[in-house]
C-alpha positions as a Python dict, from the first residue, in 0.01 Angstrom:
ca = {
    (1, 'X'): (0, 0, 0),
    (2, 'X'): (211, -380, -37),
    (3, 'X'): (377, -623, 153),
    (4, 'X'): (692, -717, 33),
    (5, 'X'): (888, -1032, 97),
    (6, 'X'): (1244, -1075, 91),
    (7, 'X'): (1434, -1412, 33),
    (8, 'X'): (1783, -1301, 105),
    (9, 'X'): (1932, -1067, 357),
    (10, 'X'): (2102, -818, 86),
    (11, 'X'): (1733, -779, -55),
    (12, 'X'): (1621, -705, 265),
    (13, 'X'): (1895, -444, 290),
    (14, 'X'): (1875, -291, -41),
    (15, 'X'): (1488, -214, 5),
    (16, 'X'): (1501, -101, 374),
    (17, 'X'): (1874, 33, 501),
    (18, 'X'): (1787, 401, 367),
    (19, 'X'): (1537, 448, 596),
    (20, 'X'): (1643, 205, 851),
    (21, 'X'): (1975, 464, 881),
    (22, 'X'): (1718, 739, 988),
    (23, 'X'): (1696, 602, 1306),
    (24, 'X'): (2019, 444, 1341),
    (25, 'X'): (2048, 402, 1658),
    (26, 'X'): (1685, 269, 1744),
    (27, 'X'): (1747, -14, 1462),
    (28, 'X'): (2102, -107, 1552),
    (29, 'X'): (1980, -457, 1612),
    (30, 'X'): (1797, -524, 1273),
    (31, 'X'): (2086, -334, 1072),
    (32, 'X'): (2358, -568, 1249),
    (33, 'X'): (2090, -899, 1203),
    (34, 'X'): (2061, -788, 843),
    (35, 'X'): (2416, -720, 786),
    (36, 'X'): (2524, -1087, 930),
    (37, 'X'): (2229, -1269, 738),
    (38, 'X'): (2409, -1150, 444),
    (39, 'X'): (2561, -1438, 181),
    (40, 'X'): (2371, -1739, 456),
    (41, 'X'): (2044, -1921, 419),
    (42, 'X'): (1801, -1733, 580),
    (43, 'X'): (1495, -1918, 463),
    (44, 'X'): (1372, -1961, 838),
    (45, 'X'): (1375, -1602, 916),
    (46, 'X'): (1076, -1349, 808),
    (47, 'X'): (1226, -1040, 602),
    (48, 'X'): (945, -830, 481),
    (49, 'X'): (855, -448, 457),
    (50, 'X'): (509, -196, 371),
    (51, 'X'): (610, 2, 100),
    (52, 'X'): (326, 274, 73),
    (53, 'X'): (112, 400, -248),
    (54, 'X'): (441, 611, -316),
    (55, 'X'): (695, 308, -330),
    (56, 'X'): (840, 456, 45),
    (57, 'X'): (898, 199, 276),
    (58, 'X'): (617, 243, 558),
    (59, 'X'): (723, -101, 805),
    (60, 'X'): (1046, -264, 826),
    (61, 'X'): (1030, -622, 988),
    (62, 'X'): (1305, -899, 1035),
    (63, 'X'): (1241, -1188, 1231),
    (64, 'X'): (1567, -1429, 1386),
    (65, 'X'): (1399, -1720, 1546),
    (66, 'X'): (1363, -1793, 1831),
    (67, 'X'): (1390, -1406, 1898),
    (68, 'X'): (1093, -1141, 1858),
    (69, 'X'): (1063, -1010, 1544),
    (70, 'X'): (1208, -655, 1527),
    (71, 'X'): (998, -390, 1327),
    (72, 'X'): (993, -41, 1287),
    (73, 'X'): (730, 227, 1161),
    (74, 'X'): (931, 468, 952),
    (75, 'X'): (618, 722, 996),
    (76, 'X'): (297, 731, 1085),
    (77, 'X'): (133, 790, 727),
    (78, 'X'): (46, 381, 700),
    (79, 'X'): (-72, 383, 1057),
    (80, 'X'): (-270, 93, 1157),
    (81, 'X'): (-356, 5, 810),
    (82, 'X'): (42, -86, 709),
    (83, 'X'): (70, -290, 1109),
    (84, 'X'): (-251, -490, 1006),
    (85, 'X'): (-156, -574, 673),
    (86, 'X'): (186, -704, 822),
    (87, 'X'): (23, -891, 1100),
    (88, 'X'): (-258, -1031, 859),
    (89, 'X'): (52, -1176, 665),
    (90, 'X'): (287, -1332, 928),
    (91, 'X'): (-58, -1549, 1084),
    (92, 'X'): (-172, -1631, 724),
    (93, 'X'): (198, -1787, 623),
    (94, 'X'): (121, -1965, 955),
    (95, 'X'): (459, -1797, 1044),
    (96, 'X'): (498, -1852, 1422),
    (97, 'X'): (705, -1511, 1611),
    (98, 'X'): (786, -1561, 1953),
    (99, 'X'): (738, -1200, 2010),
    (100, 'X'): (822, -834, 1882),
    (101, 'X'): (1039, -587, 1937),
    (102, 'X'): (979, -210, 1891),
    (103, 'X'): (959, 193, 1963),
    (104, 'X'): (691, 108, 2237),
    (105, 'X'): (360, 246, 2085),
    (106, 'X'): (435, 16, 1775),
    (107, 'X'): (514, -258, 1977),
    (108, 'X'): (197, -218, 2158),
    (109, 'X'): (-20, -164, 1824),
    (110, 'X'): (130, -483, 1622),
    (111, 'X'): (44, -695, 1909),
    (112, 'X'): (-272, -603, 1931),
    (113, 'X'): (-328, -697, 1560),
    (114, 'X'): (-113, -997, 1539),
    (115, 'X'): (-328, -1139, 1851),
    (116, 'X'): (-630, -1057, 1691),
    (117, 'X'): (-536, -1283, 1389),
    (118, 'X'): (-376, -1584, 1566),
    (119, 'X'): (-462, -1796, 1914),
    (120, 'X'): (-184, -1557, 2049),
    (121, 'X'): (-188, -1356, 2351),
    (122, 'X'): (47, -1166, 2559),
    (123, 'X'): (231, -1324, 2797),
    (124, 'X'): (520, -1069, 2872),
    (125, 'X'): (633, -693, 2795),
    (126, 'X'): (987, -556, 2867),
    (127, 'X'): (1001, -152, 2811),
    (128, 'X'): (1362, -52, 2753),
    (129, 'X'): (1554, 290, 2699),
    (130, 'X'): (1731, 348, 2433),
    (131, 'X'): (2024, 544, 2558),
    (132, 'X'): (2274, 698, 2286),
    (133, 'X'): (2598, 910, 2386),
    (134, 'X'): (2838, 1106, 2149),
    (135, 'X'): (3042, 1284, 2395),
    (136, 'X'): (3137, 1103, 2707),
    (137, 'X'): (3199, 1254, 3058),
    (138, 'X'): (3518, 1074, 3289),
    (139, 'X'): (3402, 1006, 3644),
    (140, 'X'): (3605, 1134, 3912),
    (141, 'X'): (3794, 946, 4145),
    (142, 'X'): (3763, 612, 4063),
    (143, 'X'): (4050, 398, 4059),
    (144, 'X'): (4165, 111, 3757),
    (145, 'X'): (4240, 96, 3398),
    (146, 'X'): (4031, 5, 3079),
    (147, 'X'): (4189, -328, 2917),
    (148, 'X'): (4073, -563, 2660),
    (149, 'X'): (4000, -921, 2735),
    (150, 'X'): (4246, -1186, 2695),
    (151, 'X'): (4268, -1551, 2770),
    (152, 'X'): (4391, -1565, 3094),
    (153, 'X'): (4060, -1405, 3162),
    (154, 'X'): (3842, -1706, 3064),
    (155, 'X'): (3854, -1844, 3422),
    (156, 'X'): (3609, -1594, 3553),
    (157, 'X'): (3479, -1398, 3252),
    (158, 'X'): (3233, -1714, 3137),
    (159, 'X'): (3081, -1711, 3446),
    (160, 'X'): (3051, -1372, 3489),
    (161, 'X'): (2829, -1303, 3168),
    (162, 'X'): (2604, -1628, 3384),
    (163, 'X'): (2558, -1447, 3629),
    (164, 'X'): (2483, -1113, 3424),
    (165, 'X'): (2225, -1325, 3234),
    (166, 'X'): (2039, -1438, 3530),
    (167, 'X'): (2033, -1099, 3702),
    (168, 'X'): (1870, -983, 3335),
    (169, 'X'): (1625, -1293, 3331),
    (170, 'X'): (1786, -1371, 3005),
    (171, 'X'): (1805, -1701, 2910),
    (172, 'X'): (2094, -1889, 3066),
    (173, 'X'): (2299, -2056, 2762),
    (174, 'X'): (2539, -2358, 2811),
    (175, 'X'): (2825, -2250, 3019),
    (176, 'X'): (3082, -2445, 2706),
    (177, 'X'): (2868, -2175, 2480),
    (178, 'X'): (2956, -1904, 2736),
    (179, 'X'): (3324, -2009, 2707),
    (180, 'X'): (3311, -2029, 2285),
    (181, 'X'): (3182, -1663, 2319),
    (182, 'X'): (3426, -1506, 2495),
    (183, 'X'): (3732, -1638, 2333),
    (184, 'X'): (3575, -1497, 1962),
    (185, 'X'): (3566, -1174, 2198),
    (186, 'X'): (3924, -1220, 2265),
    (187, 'X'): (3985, -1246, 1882),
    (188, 'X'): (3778, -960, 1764),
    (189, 'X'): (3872, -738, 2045),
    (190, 'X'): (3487, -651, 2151),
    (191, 'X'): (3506, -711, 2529),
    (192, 'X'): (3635, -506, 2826),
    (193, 'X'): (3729, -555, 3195),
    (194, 'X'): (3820, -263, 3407),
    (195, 'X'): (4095, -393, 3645),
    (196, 'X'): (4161, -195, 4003),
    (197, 'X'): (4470, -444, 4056),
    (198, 'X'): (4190, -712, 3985),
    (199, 'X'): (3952, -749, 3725),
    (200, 'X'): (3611, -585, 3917),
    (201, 'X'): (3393, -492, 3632),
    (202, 'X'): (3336, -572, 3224),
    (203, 'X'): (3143, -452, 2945),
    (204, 'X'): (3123, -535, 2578),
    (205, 'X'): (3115, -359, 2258),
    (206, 'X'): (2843, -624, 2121),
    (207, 'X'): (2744, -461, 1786),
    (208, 'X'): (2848, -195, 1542),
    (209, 'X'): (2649, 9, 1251),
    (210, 'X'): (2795, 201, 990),
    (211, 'X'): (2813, 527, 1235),
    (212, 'X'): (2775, 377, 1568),
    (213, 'X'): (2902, 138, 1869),
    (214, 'X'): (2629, -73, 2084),
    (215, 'X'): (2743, -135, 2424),
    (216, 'X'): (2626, -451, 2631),
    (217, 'X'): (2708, -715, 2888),
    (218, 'X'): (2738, -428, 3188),
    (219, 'X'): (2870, -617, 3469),
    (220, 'X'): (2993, -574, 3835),
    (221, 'X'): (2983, -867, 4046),
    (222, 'X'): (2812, -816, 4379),
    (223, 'X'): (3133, -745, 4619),
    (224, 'X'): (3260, -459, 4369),
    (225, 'X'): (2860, -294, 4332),
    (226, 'X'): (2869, 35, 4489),
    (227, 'X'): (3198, 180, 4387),
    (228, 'X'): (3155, 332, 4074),
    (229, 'X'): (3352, 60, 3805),
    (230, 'X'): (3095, 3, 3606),
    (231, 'X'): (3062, 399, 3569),
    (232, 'X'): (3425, 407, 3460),
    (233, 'X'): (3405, 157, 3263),
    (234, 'X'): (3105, 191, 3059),
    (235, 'X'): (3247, 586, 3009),
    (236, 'X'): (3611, 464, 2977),
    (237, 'X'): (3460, 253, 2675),
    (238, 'X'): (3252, 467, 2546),
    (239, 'X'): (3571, 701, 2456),
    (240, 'X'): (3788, 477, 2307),
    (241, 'X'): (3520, 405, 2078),
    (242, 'X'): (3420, 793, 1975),
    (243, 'X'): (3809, 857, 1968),
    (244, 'X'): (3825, 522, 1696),
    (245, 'X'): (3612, 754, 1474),
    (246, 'X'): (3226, 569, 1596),
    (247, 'X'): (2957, 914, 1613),
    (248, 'X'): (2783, 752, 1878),
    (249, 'X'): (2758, 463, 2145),
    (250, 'X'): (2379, 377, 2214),
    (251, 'X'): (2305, 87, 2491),
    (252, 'X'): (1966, -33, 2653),
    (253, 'X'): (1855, 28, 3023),
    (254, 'X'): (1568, -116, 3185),
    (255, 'X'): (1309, 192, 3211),
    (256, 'X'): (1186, 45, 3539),
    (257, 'X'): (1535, 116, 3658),
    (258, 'X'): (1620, 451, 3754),
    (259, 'X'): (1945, 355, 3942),
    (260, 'X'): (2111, 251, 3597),
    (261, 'X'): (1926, 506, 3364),
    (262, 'X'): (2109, 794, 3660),
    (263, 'X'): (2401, 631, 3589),
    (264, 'X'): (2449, 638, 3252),
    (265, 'X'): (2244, 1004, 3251),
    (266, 'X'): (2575, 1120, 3413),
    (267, 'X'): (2845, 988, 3197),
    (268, 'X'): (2615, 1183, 2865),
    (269, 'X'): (2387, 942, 2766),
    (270, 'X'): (2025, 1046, 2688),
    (271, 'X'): (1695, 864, 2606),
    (272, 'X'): (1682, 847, 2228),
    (273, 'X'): (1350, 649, 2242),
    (274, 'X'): (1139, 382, 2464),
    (275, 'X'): (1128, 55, 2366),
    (276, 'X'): (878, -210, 2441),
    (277, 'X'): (972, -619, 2432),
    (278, 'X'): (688, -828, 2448),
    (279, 'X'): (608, -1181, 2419),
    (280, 'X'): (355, -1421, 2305),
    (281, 'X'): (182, -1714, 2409),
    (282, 'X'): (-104, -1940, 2320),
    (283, 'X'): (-447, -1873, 2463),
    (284, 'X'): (-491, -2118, 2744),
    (285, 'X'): (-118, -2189, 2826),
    (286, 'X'): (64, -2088, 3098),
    (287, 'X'): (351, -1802, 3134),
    (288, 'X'): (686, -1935, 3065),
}
């Protein structure tokens, strides 16, 4: 068993993306992180993988600062032994991660040896669904129409994705930053309002893999909750982007939230795996 470091994005790809497209959906994050990293310095992010006695690739791990580091166990023959030797690594390079991201079990099993190695502890964890659908159902009876984003939209869609980031207890960027985003959604055609004579909902197609669509920034402001747009439009999406040739749409639910893991239950998606966020801190300090 070896660590492996990569200095460049393409390495990174051409030693992992075989197995990494075993689990496609699950690693839609690193494979789109990977896939942009690709011809730009990436000397500040931590690209490594566990290749086992056998030369198979055991751990893949990719690090984006300030974000956790994503990893994941391809199977379970390095066990512990392959999550220590990774963790042993990152605190001996002195390599600070700001947490990790992972199919829940792993999550919980790096962070126990990455703690053990470093002042780190705990000081947050997130579990998440992992929701994939490859044949959408309609929902009945709810009025509007699917559209793209365009300009004229910018008055209210900036502060929508605010507000969606607040509600999420993601961090809140610059509202100018907000702005930026959006229009480069306008260009690339990724975002989505569904209009009943108004604009009352929005979703966005925020990342694509080789055989899939991820769907994000689900959002109803509070005097349009309760009708069923964000239904229609999350399933209203997720066709147009099976019938443009995708195999599947995944997106992430809170597990704590059963109202939004029913909802999406019903237009055909299903739990592909649990994942589990969590977040470091140093011993002694207090919880962000």
């Amino acid at each position: 068993m070896k660590l492996r470091r990569y200095d460049g994005a393409q390495a990174f790809i051409d030693g992992t993306f075989n197995v990494l497209l075993e689990r496609e959906a699950q690693n839609n994050l690193m494979i789109a992180n990977a896939q942009r990293g690709i011809g730009k310095d990436i000397s500040g992010w931590f690209a490594a993988s566990v290749d086992g006695e056998d030369g198979g690739v055991l751990l893949s791990a990719l690090a984006m600062p300030p974000y956790p580091m994503l990893l994941y166990e391809t199977r379970s023959t390095g066990g512990d032994e392959a999550i220590r030797m990774l963790a042993k690594e990152i605190a001996g390079i002195g390599y600070s991660i700001a947490g990790v991201l992972a199919q829940v079990e792993t999550s919980k099993r790096f962070a126990a040896e990455y703690c053990a190695f470093t002042d780190q502890t705990v000081s947050s964890a997130v579990s998440m669904n992992e929701m994939i659908c490859t044949e959408a159902v309609a929902p009945h009876g709810v009025p509007g129409i699917l559209r793209l984003l365009t300009v004229d939209d910018l008055f209210f869609a900036p502060f929508w994705e605010t507000e969606f980031s607040r509600e999420c207890g993601i961090n809140v960027r610059e509202l100018a930053g907000r702005f930026g985003a959006a229009r480069r959604r306008v260009r690339e055609a990724t975002q989505f309002i569904w209009e009943d004579q108004i604009p009352v909902s929005m979703a966005i197609n925020g990342r694509k893999t080789p055989s899939g669509a991820v769907l994000n920034g689900v959002y109803t402001p509070p005097p349009y909750r309760r009708r069923g747009y964000a239904t229609a439009c999350v399933s209203s999406l997720t066709q147009r982007l099976l019938g443009e040739g995708k195999q599947f749409c995944c997106l992430f639910a809170d597990a704590a939230n059963p109202v939004s893991n029913g909802v999406y239950n019903r237009i055909g998606y299903r739990n592909d795996c649990v994942l589990s966020e969590i977040h470091f801190k140093q011993i002694g300090s207090p919880n962000p």
